[in-house]
C-alpha positions, 0 to 999 in steps of 0.5 A: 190634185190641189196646186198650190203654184197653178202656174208651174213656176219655180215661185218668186218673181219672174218665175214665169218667164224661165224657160221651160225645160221639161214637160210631162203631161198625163203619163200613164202606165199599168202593170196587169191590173195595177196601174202604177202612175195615173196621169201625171203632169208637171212643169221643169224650168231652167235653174229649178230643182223640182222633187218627186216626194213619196214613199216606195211604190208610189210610182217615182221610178216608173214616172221617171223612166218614162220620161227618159224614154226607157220605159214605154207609156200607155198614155200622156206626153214627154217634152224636153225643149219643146221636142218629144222624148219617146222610147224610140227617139235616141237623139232626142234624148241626148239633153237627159242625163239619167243617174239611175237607183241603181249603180251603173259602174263597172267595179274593175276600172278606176273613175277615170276610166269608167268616166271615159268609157261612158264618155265614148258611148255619149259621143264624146272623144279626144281632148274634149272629153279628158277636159270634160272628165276632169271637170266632172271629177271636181264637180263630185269631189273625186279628182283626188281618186281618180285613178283607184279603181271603183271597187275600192271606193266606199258606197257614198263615192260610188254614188257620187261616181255614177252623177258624174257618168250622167254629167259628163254629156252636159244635158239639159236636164239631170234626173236623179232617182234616190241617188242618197240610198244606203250612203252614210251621212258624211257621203250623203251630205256631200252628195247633196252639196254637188247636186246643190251646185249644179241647180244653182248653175242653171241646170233643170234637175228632177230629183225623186226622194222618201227623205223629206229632209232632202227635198226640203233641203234642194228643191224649189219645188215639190210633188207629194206622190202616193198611189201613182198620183201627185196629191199636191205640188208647190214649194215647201212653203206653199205646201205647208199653207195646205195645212194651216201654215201655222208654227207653235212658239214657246217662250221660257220666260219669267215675269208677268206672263199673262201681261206678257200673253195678252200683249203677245196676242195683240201683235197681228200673225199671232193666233192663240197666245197662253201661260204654260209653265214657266213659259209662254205658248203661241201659235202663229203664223209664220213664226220666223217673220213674226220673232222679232216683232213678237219678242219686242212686244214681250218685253215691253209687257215687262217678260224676260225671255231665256230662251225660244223654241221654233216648231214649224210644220214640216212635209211629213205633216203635209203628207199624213195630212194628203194620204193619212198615213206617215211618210216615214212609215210609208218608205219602210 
């Protein structure tokens, strides 16, 4: 598996040094003769959102469950806090907060009420647990409705409805396992505002997606999955260098612009610099550090720009790059 941050840290500096939360190491599992996840290990610090990117089947749901202790492994070892989780080990699981794909709600009961019968299985009762019930409700957005029952709430509510459930018991780590499927965009952006909030107030969070946009939008770090296996593991930037790490620029401008590209070309980051029409074509290195630089440049060749068009490489093209085959297509 090509590591591109072989330390398992979040990036940046003192990543090192956050604790870690979680630890997966060699998790196996095998369906007759499929073998559905081959030896999967990653890290999960404090504060960091980290995401399982692939397509369905490629082995998220299987990992996940294993590491929550519903689903037992053939091989490999589970750590959350230093303790080990297992399929037998019930307190040790009490630092997870699970948000199964599918919805865990009982329709006839409003919000409130399904939050305070999660509640009582999670242990918690009395004061303690109505403080915790309306602290959840304003986490997800729901303190308004929280007395409808849940079979009137749209899809995207729901959805928000089950992260709470898995909340209420304030765990160490929260796993989400494509909590956005089949919610409308207003609901599924709300969505990953909540889930933003909560990796920004230092909980440890595995979040398992096929939406690149998602696991580019939350997470600090990411796992390409395909076939049971990670293929690379890395921020997005990190990921991206796989592949070249180069963004394309187009400048439409006017003027002298085979100046213009000759003095693009001598400002350092700029790989290959030509005359389209009516515009100049660039490919770069880190297109949004080099802008500034390279418009100056541009414009003491005596070029005036009308207009700059941005294409970074995205983790679509890390994946088609990994697995040769379209992540998109992949998900159908």
């Amino acid at each position: 598996m090509p590591s591109v941050n072989p330390t398992g840290g979040p990036g940046g500096p003192g990543a090192t040094e956050r604790r870690v939360v979680l630890e997966a190491s060699g998790l196996r599992k095998r369906y007759g003769q499929l073998e559905a996840v081959k030896g999967i290990s990653f890290r999960i610090h404090e504060g960091e959102t980290y995401g399982l990117l692939g397509p369905n089947g490629a082995g998220k749901t299987t990992t996940i469950s294993m590491i929550c202790g519903l689903l037992a492994r053939d091989a490999g070892e589970v750590h959350l806090d230093g303790n080990p989780i297992d399929v037998g080990r019930v307190a040790a699981k009490a630092g997870i907060g699970y948000v199964p794909q599918e919805l865990a709600l009982y329709p006839d009961l409003t919000a409130r009420e399904n939050l305070a019968f999660f509640g009582g299985l999670y242990g918690l009762g009395g004061s303690a647990l109505r403080s915790r019930i309306d602290d959840v409700l304003g986490v997800i957005g729901l303190a308004d409705r929280s007395r409808e029952r849940v079979d009137r709430f749209s899809g995207g509510m729901q959805r928000r409805l089950n992260i709470g459930i898995g909340l209420l018991h304030q765990p160490r780590l929260l796993l989400l396992d494509e909590p956005t499927v089949g919610v409308d965009p207003h609901s599924r952006n709300s969505i990953l505002e909540s889930i933003a909030e909560l990796g920004r107030s230092g909980m440890a969070i595995l979040y398992t997606t096929h939406y690149m946009e998602e696991a580019e939008r939350l997470c600090d770090r990411i796992a390409i999955i395909d076939a049971g296996e990670i293929q690379a593991e890395g921020t997005r930037r990190e990921l991206i260098g796989l592949i070249g790490g180069r963004d394309t620029i187009r400048l439409a401008a006017s003027g002298d612009l085979s100046k213009a590209a000759e003095a693009a070309s001598g400002v350092e980051g700029v790989v290959q610099a030509g005359v389209g029409e009516d515009a100049l074509e660039l490919v770069v290195r880190d297109a949004r550090g080099l802008l500034p630089r390279l418009l100056a440049a541009v414009d003491a060749a005596g070029a005036n720009v009308r207009g700059v068009e941005v294409v970074e490489p995205d983790l679509e093209a890390v994946f088609l790059h990994l697995t040769g085959r379209a992540l998109r297509d992949s998900a159908d």
